[in-house]
N, C-alpha and C positions, 0 to 999 in steps of 0.2 A: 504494500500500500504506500503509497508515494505521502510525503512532508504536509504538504499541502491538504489530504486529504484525513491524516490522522491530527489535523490542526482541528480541520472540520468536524470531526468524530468529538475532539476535546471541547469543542464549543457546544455541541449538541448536546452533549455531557452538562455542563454545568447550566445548560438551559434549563431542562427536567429536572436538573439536583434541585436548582434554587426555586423551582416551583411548590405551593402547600399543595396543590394536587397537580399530578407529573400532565394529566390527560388535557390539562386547561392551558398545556405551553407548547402543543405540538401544534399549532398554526406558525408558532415564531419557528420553528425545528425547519416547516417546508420551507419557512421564511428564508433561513440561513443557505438552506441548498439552492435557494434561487441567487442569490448574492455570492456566494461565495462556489457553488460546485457547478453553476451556468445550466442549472436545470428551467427548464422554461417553464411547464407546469406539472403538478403534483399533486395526489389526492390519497387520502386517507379513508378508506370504508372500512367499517365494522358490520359483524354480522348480528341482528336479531332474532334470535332461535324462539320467541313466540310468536314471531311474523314468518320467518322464513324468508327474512329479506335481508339485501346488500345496502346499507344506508350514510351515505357520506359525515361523515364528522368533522375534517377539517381540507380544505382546500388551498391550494396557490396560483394565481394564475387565471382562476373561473371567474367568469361573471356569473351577474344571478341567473339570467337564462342558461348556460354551458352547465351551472349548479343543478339546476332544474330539470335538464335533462340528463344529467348522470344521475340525478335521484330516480329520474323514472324506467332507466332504462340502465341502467348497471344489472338487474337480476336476468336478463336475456342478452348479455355482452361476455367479452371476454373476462371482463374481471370475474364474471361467478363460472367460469371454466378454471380460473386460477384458483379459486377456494377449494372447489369442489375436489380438485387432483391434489392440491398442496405443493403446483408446483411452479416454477418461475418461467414465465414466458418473454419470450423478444419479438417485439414486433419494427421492424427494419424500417417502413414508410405506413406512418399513421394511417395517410388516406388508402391501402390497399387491405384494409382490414374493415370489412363490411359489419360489422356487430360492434365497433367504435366508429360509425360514421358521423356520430350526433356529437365527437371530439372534433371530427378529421376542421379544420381551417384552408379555404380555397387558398391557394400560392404560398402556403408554407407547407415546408417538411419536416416533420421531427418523426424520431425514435422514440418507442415505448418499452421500457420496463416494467412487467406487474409481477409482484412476487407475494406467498402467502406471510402472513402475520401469523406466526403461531406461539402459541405460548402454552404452557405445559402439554406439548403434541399432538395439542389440537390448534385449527387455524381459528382464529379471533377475526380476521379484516383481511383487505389487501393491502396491501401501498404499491401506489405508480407513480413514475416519474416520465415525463417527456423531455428531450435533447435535440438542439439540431439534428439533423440528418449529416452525416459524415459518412465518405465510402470509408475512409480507413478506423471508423470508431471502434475503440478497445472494449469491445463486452464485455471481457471477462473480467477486466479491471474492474471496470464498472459495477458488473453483476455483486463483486465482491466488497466493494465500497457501500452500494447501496440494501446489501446483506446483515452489512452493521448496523447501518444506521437502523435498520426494519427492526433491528434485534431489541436495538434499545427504545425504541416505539411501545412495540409489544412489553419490556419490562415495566415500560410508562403502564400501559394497560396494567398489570398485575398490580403494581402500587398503588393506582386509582380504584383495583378493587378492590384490592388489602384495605384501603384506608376508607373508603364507602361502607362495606360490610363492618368495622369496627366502630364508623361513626352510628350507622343504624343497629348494630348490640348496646352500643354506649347509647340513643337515642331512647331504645325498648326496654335496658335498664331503665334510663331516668323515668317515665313514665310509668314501671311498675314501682320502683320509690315513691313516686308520687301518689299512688292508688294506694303502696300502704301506707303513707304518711299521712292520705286522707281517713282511710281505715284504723287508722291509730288514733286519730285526733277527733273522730266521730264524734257527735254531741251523746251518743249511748255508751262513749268508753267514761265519760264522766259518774264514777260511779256515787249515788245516794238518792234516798228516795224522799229525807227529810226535810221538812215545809220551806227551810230556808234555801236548800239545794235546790228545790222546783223554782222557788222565785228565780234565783242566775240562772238555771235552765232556760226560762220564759225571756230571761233579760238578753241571753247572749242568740237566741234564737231570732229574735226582733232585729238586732243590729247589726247581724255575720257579715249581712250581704251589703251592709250600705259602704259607704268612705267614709263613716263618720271617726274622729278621736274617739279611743274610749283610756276612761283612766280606770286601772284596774287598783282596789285598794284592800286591802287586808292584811295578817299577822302573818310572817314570817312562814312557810311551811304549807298554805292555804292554800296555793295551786296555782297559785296565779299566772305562769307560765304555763300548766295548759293552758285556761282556759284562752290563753293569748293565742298560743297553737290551733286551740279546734275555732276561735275567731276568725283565723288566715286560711286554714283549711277548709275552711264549707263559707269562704267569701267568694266575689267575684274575680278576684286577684290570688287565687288557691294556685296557679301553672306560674306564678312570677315566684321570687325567692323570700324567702321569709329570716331576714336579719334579725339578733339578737343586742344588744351592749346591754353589759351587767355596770351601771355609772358608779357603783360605789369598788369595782375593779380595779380600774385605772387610777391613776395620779393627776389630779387637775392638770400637771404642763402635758399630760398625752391625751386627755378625754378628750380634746377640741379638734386634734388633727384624726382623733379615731371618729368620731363622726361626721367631720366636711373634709377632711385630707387637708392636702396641703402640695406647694412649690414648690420643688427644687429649688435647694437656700433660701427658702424660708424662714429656716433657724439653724446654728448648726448639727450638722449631720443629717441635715434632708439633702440628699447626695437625688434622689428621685422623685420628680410627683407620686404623691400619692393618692389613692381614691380611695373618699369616706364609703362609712356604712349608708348615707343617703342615699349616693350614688351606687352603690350594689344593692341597695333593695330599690332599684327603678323600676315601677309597676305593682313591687308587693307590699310588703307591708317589714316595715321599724318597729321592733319591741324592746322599750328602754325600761330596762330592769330597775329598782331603784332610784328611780327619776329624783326621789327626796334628796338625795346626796351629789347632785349636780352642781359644780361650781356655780356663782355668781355670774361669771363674766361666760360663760357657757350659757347661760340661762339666758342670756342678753340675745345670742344671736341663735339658742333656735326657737326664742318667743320671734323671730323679725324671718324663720322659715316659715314656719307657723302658718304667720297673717300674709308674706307674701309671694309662701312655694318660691324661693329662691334664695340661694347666698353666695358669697366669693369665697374661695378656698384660701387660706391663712398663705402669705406670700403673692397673690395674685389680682390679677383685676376680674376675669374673666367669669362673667355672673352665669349659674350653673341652676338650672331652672329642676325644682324638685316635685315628682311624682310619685309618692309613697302615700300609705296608710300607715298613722302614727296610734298604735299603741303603749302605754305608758303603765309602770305601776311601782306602788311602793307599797310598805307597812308603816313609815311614818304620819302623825299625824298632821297634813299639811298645813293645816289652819293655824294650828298651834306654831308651826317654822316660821308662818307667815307672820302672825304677831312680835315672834322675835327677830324678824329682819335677813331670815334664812335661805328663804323661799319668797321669790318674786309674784305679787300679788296677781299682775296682769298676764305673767305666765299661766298662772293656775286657771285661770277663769276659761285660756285657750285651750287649757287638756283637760278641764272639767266639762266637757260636753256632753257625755254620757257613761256616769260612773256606774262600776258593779263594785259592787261589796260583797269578797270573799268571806262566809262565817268560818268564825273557832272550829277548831273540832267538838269542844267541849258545849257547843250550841246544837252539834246536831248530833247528838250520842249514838239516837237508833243507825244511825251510818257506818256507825264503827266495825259495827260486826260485819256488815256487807265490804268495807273496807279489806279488813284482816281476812275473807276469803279470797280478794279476789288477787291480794298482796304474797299468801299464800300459794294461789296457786300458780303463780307466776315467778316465784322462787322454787316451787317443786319439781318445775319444768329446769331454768336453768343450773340448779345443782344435780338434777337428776335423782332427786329424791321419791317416795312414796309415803305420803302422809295425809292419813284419811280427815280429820278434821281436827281442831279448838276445843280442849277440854273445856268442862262447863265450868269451874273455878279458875282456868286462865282468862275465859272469854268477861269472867267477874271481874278480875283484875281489869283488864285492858276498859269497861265500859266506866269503870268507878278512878280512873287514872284522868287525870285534867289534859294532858300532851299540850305542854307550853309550844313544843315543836309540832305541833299540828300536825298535818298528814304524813309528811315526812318524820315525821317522829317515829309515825305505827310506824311507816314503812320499815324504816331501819327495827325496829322490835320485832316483826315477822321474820325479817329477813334472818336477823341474829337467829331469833327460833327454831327456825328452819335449821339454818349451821349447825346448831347445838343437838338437837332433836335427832337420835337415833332410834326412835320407836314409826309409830304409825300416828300416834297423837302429840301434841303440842302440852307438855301440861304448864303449870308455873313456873316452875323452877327453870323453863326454856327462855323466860320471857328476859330482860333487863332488869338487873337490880334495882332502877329506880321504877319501877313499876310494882314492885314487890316490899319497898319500906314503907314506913310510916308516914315520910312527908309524902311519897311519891302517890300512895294509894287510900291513904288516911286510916290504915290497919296497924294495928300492932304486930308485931315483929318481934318473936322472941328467936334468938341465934341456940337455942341450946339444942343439945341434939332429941332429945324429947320433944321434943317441939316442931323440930324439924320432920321429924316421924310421925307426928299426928298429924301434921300438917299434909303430907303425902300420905297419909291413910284417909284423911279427908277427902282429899282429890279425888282416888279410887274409887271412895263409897258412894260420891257424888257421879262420877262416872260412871259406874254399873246401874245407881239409880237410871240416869235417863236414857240407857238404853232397854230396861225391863220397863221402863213408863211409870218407875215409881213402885213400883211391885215388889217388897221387901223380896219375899222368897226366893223369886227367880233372880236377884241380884245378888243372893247369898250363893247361889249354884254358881253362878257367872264369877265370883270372888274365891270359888273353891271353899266354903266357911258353910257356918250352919245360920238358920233366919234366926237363931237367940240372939248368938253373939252380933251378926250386925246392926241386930235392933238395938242390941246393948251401946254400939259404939257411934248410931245413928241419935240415941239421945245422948249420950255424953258429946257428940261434937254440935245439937242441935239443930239437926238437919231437918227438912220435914219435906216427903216421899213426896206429898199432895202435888208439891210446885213443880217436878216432874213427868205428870200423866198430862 
C-alpha cells in the first residue's frame, strides 16, 4: 500500500475514533476519499433484514435525484448481486452496465468498485466507489486500499451497534428503576391506618400532581422524606430527577455553590464550573432536607429563586432560568426561629404554601404494630431469616414505648430484633435496652436473675395463652406442664386468659 494511501487509512482512522457514534462520521470518511484518494462518487448501503431491502445511508457525490434513484433501485442492480454472493465486483465503464444505468452520466466515464461490508461473516451493506476511467488503472491496488477502508466502515457498524444496544439496556434499565421507584414510593407503601395518617394521606393525594411548594414539617424520624418521595413519584414531573440536599450537611461557605454552582475562580479552588442541585433537578423536583438550618445569606437568594424562577451562579453574570418543584422540610419550629431572627420571615410565607404535618409516633400508636410487621418482614427477607411473628409482651413493650426517634427509631429496634433473634419469635429480650427500662417503657426493671426468669416465664405463659385463645388447658399441653401449675403461675404473674380469646 503506497504513503499516501496509509496516510488516508490514518485519517479515516481518527475520523470514527473521535466520533461519540462511529456511524454518524462516515459521510466525512467518503468525504476524505473524495479529496484526498480522487474518488468521484461513493455510496454507502446497509441492509434491512425486516424489509428485505438495500437502503442508502450515507453518500458523496449524489444529488437528491441520483439519491433517489439509488434508493429505488439499488434492490434490482448490481449492488444487491454484490451482497447476495459477498463478493467484490469491477465494473470497467459505468455506462456499459445496464442494472447501474440510473448512475451511468452522459460524457463521462468512470470505474466502479462495489464490495461487500461484512462484519462478523455476514454482509451488513455494500460500499462503492467511482474513479475516472483509466486504460492502465491499478485494480488490484485499489481493490486492496479500498478493502481497508470497507473494513473499518463495517467496525464503525459494530461500534454503533455495540453502543445502540447498551444505550437501549441502559435506556430499559432506567425505566424499570423508575416503575420500581414509583412502586416503592406508592401512596399504599405509606404504611398506617391511624386518623392522623388518613389526614396526610388525603393531604399528599390533593397536591402530588400540582407544582405547588409544599413545606413538609415534623419530628425528626416522621418520614418526611418519603413522603417527599411518593410526592415526586405519583407527580407530573415523576420521569424528571428527583434531587435531595440534607442543608444542615454542609458548611454554610459550600451550601451556596451546592445549590446554584458556581464559576470557575469564583473562589479559590473552583478550578471548574460547577452545576447546582437546581440545575440537575430541571423539570423535577428539589427536596431541601432541613430547610430550618439554612444560612442567612442562603436564605436571601433562594427567597429571590423563589419569586423569580431564576439566579446567577456565584462568580458569574449569566442568569440561569429555574424549573423545579420545590419541596422543603424540617423539624424545627419555624415561627419560633423567626421570632429570634433565624429564619427569614418573607422566606417562610414563600415555602409555607401548602404544609403537611408529619404526627409523632407516639400520636398514632394503633400504627405501630402494622409498622413493626411490615419493618419485620423486610428485615427477614434481607438477613434471610424465618421469623413467624411479635410476641404478645414484646408487641406490649414497643406500643407503651414513647420513640423520641419516631419511625426510624422502631425501624432500627426491628431490625436489631431480627439480628438478635435466633428462634421463630421476636420476644423482649430481642428488643433494645431502652425499650425495656424504666425510663424507656415506664416498667420497673428489676436486673436480678429471679426476675429475669419470671420475666421470661411471663412471656411464654403469655404466649401459649394467645395461641390456645386463652384456654388455660391447652396452653398447659403447649408449655409441656400441667393446667394446676400454670394456673398457679398465671395468678402469681396476674395475667388474665379472658384478654386473649
Amino acid at each position: 500500500m503506497e504513503t499516501n494511501q496509509l496516510k488516508i487509512i490514518q485519517r479515516i482512522l481518527k475520523t470514527l475514533n473521535d466520533a461519540q457514534m462511529p456511524k454518524s462520521s462516515l459521510s466525512s470518511v467518503l468525504d476524505i476519499l473524495e479529496k484526498k484518494a480522487g474518488v468521484k462518487r461513493s455510496m454507502l448501503l446497509t441492509y434491512q433484514a425486516e424489509t428485505d431491502h438495500l437502503s442508502p445511508i450515507a453518500v458523496n457525490g449524489l444529488d437528491f435525484t441520483d439519491f433517489r434513484r439509488l434508493e429505488n433501485k439499488a434492490d434490482k442492480s448490481l449492488f444487491r448481486q454484490v451482497f447476495d454472493t459477498r463478493r467484490t465486483i469491477f465494473v470497467e465503464r459505468l455506462g456499459g452496465e445496464p442494472s447501474l444505468d440510473f448512475l451511468h452520466r452522459p460524457n463521462t466515464e468512470t470505474s466502479l468498485i462495489a464490495m461487500p461490508l461484512m462484519l462478523e461473516n455476514e454482509a451488513a451493506g455494500v460500499f462503492a466507489a467511482e474513479f475516472a476511467y483509466r486504460r492502465n488503472f491499478d485494480y488490484e491496488a485499489t481493490r486492496l486500499f479500498l478493502t481497508v477502508v470497507a473494513a473499518l466502515i463495517a467496525q464503525a457498524f459494530k461500534i454503533d451497534k455495540a453502543i445502540s444496544a447498551e444505550r437501549q439496556r441502559l435506556a430499559e434499565e432506567n425505566t424499570e428503576l423508575r416503575r420500581e421507584l414509583k412502586a416503592k414510593y406508592d401512596f399504599s407503601q405509606i404504611i398506617g391506618n391511624s386518623s392522623p395518617m388518613r389526614q396526610v394521606y388525603d393531604q399528599v393525594t390533593r397536591i402530588a400532581r400540582s407544582n405547588a411548594t409544599v413545606l413538609l414539617r415534623g419530628e425528626s424520624g416522621t418520614g418526611k422524606e418519603l413522603i417527599a418521595h411518593s410526592l415526586h413519584y405519583n407527580s407530573l414531573r415523576s420521569k424528571y430527577p428527583f434531587i435531595k440536599v440534607n442543608c444542615a450537611a454542609l458548611p454554610e461557605t459550600l451550601i451556596e455553590s451546592e445549590l446554584f454552582g458556581h464559576e470557575r475562580g469564583a473562589f479559590a479552588g473552583a478550578e471548574r464550573r460547577k452545576i447546582g442541585r437546581f440545575e440537575q433537578a430541571w423539570g423535577g423536583t428539589l427536596f431541601l432536607d432541613e430547610i430550618g438550618d439554612l444560612p442567612p445569606t442562603t436564605q436571601v437568594k433562594l427567597l429571590r429563586v423563589l419569586q423569580e424562577r431564576e439566579f446567577e451562579r456565584p462568580g458569574g453574570n449569566e442568569t440561569v432560568k429555574v424549573n423545579v418543584r420545590l419541596i422543603a422540610a424540617t423539624n424545627k419550629n419555624l415561627e419560633k426561629e423567626i421570632s429570634e431572627g433565624r429564619f427569614r420571615e418573607d422566606l417562610y410565607y414563600r415555602l409555607n404554601v401548602f404544609t403537611i404535618f408529619l404526627p409523632p409516633l407516639r400520636d398514632r400508636k394503633s400504627d405501630i404494630l402494622l409498622l413493626a410487621e411490615h419493618f419485620l418482614a423486610k428485615y427477614e427477607r434481607e438477613y434471610k431469616k424465618e421469623i413467624k411473628r411479635i410476641s404478645t409482651p414484646a408487641i406490649d413493650m414497643l406500643t407503651s414505648y414513647h420513640f423520641p426517634g419516631n419511625v426510624r427509631e422502631l425501624e432500627n429496634a426491628i431490625e436489631r430484633a431480627v439480628l438478635a433473634c435466633d428462634e421463630q419469635v421476636i420476644h423482649g429480650h430481642h428488643l433494645p435496652p431502652t425499650l425495656q427500662t424504666a425510663e424507656g417503657s415506664g416498667t420497673v426493671t428489676d436486673v436480678s436473675l429471679t426476675a429475669a426468669v419470671e420475666a421470661y416465664e411471663r412471656d411464654l405463659i403469655q404466649d401459649a395463652l394467645k395461641s390456645a385463645r386463652g384456654k388455660v388447658a391447652k396452653a398447659a399441653r403447649m408449655l409441656d406442664s400441667t393446667e394446676r401449675i400454670i394456673a398457679y403461675k398465671i395468678k402469681k404473674y396476674g395475667i388474665d386468659p379472658k384478654r386473649f380469646k
